[in-house]
C-alpha positions as CSV (number, residue, x, y, z in Angstrom):
1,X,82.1,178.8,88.4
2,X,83.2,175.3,87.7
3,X,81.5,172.6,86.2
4,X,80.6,170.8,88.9
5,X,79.3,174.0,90.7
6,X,76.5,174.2,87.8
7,X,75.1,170.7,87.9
8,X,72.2,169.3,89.9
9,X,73.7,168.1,93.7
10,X,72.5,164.9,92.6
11,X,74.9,164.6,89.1
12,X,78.3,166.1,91.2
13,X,79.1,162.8,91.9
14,X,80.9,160.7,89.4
15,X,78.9,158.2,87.5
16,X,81.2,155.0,88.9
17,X,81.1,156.3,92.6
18,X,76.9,155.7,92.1
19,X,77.3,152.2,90.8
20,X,79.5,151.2,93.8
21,X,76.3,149.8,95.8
22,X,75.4,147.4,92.9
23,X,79.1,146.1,92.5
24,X,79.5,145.2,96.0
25,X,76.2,143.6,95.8
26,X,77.2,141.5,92.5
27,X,81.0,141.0,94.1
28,X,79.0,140.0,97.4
29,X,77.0,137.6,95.2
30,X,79.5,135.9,93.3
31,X,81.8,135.6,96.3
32,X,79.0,133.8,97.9
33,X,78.6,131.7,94.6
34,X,82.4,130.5,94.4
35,X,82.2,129.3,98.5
36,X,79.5,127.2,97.7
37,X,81.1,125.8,94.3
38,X,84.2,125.0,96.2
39,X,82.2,124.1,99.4
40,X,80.6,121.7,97.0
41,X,83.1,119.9,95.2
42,X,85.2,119.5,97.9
43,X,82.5,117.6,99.7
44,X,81.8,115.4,96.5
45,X,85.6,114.7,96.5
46,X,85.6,113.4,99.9
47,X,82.6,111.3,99.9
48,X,83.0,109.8,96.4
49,X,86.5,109.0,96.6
50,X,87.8,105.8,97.9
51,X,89.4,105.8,101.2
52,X,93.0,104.3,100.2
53,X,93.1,107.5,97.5
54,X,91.5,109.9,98.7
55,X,94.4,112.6,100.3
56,X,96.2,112.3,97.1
57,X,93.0,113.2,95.5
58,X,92.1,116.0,97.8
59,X,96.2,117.2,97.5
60,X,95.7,117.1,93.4
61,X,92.1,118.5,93.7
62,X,93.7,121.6,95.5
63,X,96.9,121.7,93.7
64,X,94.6,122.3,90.6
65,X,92.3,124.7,92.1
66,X,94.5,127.2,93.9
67,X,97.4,126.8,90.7
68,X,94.0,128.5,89.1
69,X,93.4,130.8,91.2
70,X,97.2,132.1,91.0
71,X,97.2,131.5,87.2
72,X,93.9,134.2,86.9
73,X,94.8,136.6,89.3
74,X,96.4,139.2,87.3
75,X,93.4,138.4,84.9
């Protein structure tokens, strides 16, 4: 008789497989969080900056943020 064979049904299952639901949940919530941050300042970039400026302050403004995004990946 194994191991598993001797526990409750309800302990067979590894102890990260039952914490999957709450990390989709909190991945599904901070996913939700970073659109909106990004949603956000792009939309303060474009109305706050002057019109003579403003692609090469959108083109920097996304230069930035995706070179982060590449820069923290393998973080």
């Amino acid at each position: 008789m194994t191991v598993d064979e001797r526990l409750d049904p309800q302990q067979r299952c590894p102890a990260p497989a039952r914490r999957v639901g709450g990390y989709g949940l909190l991945l599904g919530a901070v996913g939700v969080g970073a659109v909106g941050r990004a949603s956000t300042l792009n939309t303060a970039l474009q109305t706050r900056l002057l019109g003579w400026v403003r692609a090469r302050g959108l083109a920097v403004y996304l230069l930035v943020f995706q070179g982060g995004q590449a820069l923290a990946a393998p973080v």
